[in-house]
C-alpha positions as CSV (number, residue, x, y, z in Angstrom):
1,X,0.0,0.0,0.0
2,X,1.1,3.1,-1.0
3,X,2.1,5.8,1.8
4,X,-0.3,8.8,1.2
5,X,2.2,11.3,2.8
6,X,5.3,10.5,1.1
7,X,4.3,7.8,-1.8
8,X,6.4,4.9,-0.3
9,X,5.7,1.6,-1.3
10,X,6.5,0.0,1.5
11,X,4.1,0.8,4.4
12,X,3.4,-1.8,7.5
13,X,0.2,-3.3,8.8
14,X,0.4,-2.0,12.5
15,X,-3.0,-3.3,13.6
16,X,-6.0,-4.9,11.8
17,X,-9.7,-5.6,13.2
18,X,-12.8,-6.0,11.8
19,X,-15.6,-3.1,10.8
20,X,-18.6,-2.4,9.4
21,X,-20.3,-6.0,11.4
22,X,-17.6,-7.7,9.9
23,X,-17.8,-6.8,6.4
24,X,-14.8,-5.2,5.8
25,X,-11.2,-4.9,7.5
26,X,-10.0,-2.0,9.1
27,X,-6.2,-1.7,8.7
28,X,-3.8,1.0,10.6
29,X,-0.4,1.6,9.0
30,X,2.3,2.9,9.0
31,X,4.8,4.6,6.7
32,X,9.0,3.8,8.2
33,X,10.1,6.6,5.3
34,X,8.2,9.3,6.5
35,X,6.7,8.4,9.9
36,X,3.0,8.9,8.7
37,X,0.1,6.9,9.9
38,X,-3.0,6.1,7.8
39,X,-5.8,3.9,7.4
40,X,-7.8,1.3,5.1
41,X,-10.3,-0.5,4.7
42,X,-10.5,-3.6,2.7
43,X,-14.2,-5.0,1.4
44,X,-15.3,-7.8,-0.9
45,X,-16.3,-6.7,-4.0
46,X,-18.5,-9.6,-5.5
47,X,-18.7,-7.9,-9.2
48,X,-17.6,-4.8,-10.8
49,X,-20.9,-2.8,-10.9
50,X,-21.4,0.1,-14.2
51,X,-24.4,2.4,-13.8
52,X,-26.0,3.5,-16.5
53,X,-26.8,7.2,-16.4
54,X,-30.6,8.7,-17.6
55,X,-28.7,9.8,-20.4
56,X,-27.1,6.5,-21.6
57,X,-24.1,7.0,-20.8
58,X,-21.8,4.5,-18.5
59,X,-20.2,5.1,-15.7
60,X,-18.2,3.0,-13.2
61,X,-19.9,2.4,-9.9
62,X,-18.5,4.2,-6.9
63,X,-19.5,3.1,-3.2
64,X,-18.1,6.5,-2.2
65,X,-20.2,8.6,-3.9
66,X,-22.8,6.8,-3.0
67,X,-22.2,6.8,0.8
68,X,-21.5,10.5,0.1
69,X,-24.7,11.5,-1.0
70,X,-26.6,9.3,2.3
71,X,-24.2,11.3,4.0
72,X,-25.7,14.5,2.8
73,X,-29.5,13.2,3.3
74,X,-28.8,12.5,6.8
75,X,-27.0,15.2,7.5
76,X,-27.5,16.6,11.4
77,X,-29.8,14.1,11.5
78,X,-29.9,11.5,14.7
79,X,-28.7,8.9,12.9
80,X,-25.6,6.7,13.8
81,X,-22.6,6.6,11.6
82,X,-22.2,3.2,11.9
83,X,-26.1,2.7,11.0
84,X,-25.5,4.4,8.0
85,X,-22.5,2.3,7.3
86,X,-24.4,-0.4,7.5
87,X,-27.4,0.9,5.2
88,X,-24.4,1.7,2.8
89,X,-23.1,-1.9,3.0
90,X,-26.8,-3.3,2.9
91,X,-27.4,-1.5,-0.3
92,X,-23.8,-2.4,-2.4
93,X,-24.9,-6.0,-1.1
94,X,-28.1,-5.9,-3.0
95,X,-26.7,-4.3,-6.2
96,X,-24.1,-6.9,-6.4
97,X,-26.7,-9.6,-5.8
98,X,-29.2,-8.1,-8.5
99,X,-27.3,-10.9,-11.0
100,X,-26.5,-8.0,-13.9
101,X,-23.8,-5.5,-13.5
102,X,-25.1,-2.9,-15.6
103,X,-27.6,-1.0,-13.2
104,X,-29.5,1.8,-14.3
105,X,-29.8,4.6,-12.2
106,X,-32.9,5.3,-11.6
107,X,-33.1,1.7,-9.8
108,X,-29.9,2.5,-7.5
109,X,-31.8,6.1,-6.5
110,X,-35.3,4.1,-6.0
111,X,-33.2,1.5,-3.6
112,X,-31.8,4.1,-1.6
113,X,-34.9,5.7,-1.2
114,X,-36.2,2.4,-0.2
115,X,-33.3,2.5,2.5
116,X,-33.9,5.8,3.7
117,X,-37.6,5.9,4.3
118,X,-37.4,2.7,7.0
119,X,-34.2,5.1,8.9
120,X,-35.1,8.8,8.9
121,X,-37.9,10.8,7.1
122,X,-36.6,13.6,7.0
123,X,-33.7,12.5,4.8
124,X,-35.8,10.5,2.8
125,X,-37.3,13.7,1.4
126,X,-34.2,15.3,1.0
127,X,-32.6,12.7,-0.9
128,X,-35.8,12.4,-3.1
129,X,-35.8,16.0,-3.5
130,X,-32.4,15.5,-5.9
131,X,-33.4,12.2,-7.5
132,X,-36.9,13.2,-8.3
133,X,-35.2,16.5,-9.5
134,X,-38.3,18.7,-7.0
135,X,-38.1,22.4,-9.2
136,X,-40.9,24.0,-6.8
137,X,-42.7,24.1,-3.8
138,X,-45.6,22.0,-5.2
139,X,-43.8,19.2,-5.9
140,X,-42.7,18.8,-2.3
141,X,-46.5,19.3,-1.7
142,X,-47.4,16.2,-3.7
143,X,-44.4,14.5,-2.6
144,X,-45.5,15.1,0.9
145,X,-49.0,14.5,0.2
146,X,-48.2,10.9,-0.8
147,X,-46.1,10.1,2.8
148,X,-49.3,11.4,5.2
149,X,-51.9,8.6,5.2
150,X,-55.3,9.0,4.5
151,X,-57.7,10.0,6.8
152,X,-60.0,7.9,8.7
153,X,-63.2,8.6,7.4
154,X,-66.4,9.2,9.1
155,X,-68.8,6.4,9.5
């Protein structure tokens, strides 16, 4: 593993455990060139995943923009990191399990939204705000109007 301070090669595993319930492997190291101490994380990766955009074109799946935009949804929002971890990890699970490994994206977006209306609401409408691109205040409205169940009516 390359040192990310100095670009050594030849970095040492100074302590390894496991993380994210035992899905991946949390590595410290350290760098003898420089002195620097860093950390990975190694995870199976069952397939290469390729999403394919609205507009046809292909793109290389990345766990890390995923995880970045649950991280955004959830943002200040009383959620644990490590529960969102594991949503993350939950999610790349069922991609690579879908049997193909082009994915359109439309289906990754209506996954995570699946994901994020059983943890926190109020993320769930944020993030559906962005993937069901929301231009004003009436499509919240309908959005919204959807979530609230139906009233009891009057027998």
């Amino acid at each position: 593993m390359r040192c990310p301070f100095c670009g050594n090669v030849d970095t040492q595993v100074k302590d390894s455990r496991p993380a994210e319930d035992h899905v991946a492997i949390r590595r410290r190291r350290f760098c003898p060139a420089c002195g620097g101490r860093f950390t990975t994380y190694e995870r199976v990766q069952l397939r290469d995943l390729v999403v394919i955009k609205s507009n046809g074109r292909r793109e290389d799946f990345d766990r890390t923009k995923l995880e970045r935009s649950i991280r955004i949804a959830l943002q200040k929002r009383p959620v644990e990191p490590e529960r969102i971890d594991q949503m993350v990890s939950g999610i790349v699970r069922r991609l690579e399990s879908l049997g193909d490994t082009d994915i359109p994206s439309r289906q990754i977006g209506e996954i995570v939204m699946e994901a994020l209306s059983r943890i926190d609401t109020v993320a769930y409408v944020r993030f559906a705000s962005v993937y069901m691109n929301f231009q004003a205040v009436d499509d919240f409205d309908k959005f919204m109007a959807e979530l609230r169940p139906a009233p009891l009516s009057e027998t």
